[in-house]
N, C-alpha and C positions, 0 to 999 in steps of 0.2 A: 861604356859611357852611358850614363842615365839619360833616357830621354822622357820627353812629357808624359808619356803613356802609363812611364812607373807611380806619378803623383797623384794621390784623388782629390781632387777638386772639390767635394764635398767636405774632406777633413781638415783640408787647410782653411775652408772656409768657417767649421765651429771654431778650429783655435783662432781665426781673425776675429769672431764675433766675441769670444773669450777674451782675448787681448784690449781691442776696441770699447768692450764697454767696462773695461777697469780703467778709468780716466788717469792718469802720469803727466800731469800739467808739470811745467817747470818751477823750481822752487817749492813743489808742496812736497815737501820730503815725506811724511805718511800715506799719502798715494804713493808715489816714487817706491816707497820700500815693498809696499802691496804689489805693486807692479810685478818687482825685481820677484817677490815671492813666486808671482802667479808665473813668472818666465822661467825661472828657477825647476819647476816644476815639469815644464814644458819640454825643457830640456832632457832634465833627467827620463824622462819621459820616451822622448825622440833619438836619445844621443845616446845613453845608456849608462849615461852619470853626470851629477848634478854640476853647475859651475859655481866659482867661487864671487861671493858678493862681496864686492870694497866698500866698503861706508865712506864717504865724501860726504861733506858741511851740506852739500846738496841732495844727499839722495844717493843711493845705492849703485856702485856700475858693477857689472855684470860680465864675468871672464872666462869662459868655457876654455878649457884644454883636451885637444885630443890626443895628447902624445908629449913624450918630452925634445923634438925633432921637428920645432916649429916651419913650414916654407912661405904661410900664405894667411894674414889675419882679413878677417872677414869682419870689417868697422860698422858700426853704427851706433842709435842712441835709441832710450825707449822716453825719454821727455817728448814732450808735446806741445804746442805754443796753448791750445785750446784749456780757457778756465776751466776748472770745476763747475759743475751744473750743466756744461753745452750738451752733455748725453742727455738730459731731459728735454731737450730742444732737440736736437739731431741723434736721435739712436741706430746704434748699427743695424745696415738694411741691407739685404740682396732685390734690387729689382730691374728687369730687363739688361741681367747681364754684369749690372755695376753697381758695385759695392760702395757703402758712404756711411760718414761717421769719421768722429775728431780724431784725428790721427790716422785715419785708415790708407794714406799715402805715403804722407811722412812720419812715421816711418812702418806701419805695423804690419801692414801686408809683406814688406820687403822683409821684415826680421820672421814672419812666418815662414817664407818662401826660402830664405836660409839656412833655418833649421834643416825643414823638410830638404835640400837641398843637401846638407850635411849628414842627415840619419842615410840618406841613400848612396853614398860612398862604402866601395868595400873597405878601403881605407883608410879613415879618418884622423890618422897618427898626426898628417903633418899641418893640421889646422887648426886655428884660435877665432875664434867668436866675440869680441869685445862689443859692447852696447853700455854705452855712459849715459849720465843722470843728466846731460846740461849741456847738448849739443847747442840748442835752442838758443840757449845765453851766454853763448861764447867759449866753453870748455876749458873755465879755468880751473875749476877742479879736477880734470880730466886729462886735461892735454900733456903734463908731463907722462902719465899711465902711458897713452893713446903714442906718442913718440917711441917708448921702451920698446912697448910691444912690436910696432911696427918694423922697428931695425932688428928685433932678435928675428922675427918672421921670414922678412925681405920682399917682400909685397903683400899691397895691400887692394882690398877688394870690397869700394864703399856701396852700403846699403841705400845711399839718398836716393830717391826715385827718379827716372829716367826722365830725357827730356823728350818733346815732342814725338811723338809717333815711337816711342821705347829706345830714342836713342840714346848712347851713354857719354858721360860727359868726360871728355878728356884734358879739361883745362880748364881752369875759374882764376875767377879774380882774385887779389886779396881785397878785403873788405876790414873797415872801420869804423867811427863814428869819433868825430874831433866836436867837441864841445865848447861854443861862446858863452863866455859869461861876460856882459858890459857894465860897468859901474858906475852910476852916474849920481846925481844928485835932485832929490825932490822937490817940487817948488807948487804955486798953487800956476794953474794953466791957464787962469785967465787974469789975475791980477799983477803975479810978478814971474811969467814964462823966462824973461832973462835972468834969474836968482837960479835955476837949476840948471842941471844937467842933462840932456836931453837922452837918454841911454835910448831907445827906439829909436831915432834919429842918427847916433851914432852905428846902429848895425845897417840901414840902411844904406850907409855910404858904403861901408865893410862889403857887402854884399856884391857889387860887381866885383871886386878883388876878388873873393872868394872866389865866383866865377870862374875868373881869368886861372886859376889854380890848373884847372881842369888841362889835358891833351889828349886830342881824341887822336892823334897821330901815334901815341903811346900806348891809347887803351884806357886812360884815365879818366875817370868821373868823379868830377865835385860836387852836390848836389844839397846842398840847404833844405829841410826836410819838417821842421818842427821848432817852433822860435814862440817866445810869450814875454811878456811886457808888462808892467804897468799894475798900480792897484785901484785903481778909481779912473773916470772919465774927467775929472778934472783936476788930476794932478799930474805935472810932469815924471814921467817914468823913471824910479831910479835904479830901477834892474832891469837888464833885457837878456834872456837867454836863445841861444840857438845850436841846434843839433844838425849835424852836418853830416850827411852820408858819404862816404869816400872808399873807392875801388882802383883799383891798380892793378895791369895785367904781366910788369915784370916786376924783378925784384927792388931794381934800383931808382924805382919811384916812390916807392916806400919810403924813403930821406929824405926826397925832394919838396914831396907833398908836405911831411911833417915840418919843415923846416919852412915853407913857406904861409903855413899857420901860425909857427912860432914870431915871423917877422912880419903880420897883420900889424899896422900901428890907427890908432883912433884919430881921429880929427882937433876934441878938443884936449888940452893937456893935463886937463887935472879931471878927464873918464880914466878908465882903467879896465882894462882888456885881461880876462883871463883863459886860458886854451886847455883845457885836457882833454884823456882820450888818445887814441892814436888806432894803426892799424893793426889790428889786433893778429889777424890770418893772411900770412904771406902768403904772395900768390901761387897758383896749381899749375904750373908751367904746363904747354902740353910735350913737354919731354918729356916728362914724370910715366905718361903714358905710352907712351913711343914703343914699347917691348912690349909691352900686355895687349892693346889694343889689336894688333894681329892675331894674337892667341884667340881672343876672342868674337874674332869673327871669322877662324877657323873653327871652332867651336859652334858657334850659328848655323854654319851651315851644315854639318854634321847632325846638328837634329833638328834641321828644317827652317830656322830661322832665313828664308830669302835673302835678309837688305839688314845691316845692323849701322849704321850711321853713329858717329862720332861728332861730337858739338862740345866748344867753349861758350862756358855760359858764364853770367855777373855774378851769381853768389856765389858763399861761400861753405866749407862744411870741413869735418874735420881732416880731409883729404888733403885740404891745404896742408897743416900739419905734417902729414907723413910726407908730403911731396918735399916740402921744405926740408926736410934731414935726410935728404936724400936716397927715398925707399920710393921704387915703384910704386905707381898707387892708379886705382882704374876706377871710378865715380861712375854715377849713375846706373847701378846693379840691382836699385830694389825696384819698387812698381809701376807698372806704365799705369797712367792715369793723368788727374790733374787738378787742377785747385788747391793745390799745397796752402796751409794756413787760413783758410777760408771756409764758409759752410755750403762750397759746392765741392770741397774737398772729395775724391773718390777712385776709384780702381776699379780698372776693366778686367773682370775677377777671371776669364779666360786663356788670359794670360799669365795666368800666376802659377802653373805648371811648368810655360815654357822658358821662363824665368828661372824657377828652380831650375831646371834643367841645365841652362845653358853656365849659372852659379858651379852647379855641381861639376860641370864639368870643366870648367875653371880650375877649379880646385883641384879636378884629377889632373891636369895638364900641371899644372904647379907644383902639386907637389912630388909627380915622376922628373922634375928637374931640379938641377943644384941648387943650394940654394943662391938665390939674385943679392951680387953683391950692391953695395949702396951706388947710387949714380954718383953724388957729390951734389952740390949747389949752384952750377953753371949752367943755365938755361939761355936755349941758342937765341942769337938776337931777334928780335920782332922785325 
């Protein structure tokens, strides 16, 4: 079993600085394809042959095979929320220890550490590598791929970055966004206020409803997040929008939630209330994890890893997915660090050995076993 000792810390750190500063925003499909080349590359490079690029409307996804004997896909994505231009404002740096630079948490350290984690298997027959263009923006382009994969494999092993202190995530919410649109009617705001429709004034009433949505006895969050109004200071508003965050930690709030946005009703009767959106990623039960999460911290301790902790966390990632169609699935595999989407974004680059490592050996443990047939969709009660 590979331990840190076999990884140089040096070279996984040029190809971070490699990866890092070819920027892979989301949506900018010729970055995207640059990217997909330069990893392409890296592969072929590390693995000892090339993987195969899917052209998606989005950008390039990225599908390594080591074998036709699939047991264990190793998920992630090379998008990144950071514009084009943030590497002329934050370019990739090593100092005192910790690495930074746009993307270099989510996800770029972890897809290095992967690699390197994969070239160091004597056996690589029984593992897949997938990295999609549009984790970032919800993986509609993606997610049917990212589901195939996942059930020919039978588990899966995601690259999002660990949570606090390197712990991995064993459960997440499903996540959404339900979208207000109110319809009202314009009037001047100080002459004739009763000739319109007051559309801001109708979501404000909306709004403790919305509230009331929420069960924290459930695990559910409602959360209004992003609302605008109005085209002048002196005219009554006749549009109001609002963007509504929503999380759910089993499955059968999924319907609930949705169905109590669809029966939102307005105060006045000639507004008009319109609702899209929905929740897009069912949630990541931690049953999903229940069989892996031992493996891997038998694993931990084997090459030193002390303390490996387990945490459900709010967001979401494509683990949801594979949990959902019933394939084991174990989150939080790529880099301890912190700042995810942000410009304190970063990685504690010492770790990124024993990371590979404890991946690698993931991987040998999985794939010396049958392969794991599906769980199903029944996730034990909260």
């Amino acid at each position: 079993m590979s331990s840190s000792d076999t990884f140089s810390l040096d070279a996984m750190l040029a190809d971070l600085d490699a990866l890092v500063s070819a920027e892979s925003p989301s949506r900018d499909i010729e970055r995207l394809q640059a990217h997909a080349q330069l990893l392409s590359g890296l592969m072929e490079r590390m693995l000892g042959s090339a993987p195969t690029l899917i052209d998606s409307p989005v950008g390039s996804h990225i599908h390594w095979r080591g074998g036709n004997d699939p047991k264990v896909l190793i998920l992630g994505h090379h998008d990144t929320v950071h514009p084009a231009g943030t590497l002329a404002r934050l370019p990739f740096a090593v100092r005192d220890g910790i690495a930074t630079g746009p993307g270099v948490f989510d996800m770029k350290a972890g897809i290095v550490q992967a690699i390197y984690a994969v070239a160091s298997l004597e056996d690589s027959s029984h593992v897949e590598i997938l990295l999609s263009a549009d984790e970032e923006i919800g993986s509609h382009a993606s997610r049917a791929l990212i589901e195939e994969r996942a059930i020919a494999c039978g588990s899966v092993l995601v690259l999002e970055p660990s949570a606090d202190g390197g712990a991995l995530k064993i459960g997440r919410k499903g996540t959404g966004t339900i979208n207000l649109a109110i319809e009202g009617r314009a009037s001047h705001a100080g002459l004739e206020p009763e000739k319109g429709i007051n559309s801001l004034v109708e979501l404000a009433a909306l709004i403790p409803q919305i509230i009331a949505i929420a069960d924290e006895s459930m695990g559910t969050t409602v959360t209004p997040t992003l609302a605008s109004a109005g085209t002048a200071d002196n005219v009554v508003p006749a549009l109001t929008t609002c963007a509504v965050d929503v999380r759910v930690a089993v499955p059968t709030e999924k319907p609930r939630v949705e169905a109590a946005f669809a029966a939102l009703r307005l105060q006045h009767p000639e507004a008009r209330l319109v609702v899209s959106g929905q929740i897009g990623r069912p949630p990541m039960h931690e049953s999903a994890a229940a069989g892996l999460f031992p493996i891997a911290t038998a694993v931990a301790a084997r090459i030193g890893i002390s303390s490996l902790n387990g945490v459900v966390v709010g967001g979401g990632s494509d683990g949801n997915f594979t949990a959902a169609v019933g394939v084991e699935t174990l989150d939080g595999l790529g880099a301890v660090g912190g700042g995810a989407h942000g410009d304190t974004e970063h990685v504690v680059v010492a770790t990124m050995p024993q990371r590979a490592a404890l991946l690698a050996g993931l991987c040998q443990e999985l794939s010396s076993m049958a392969k794991r047939p599906p769980l199903g969709n029944v996730p034990a009660p909260r």
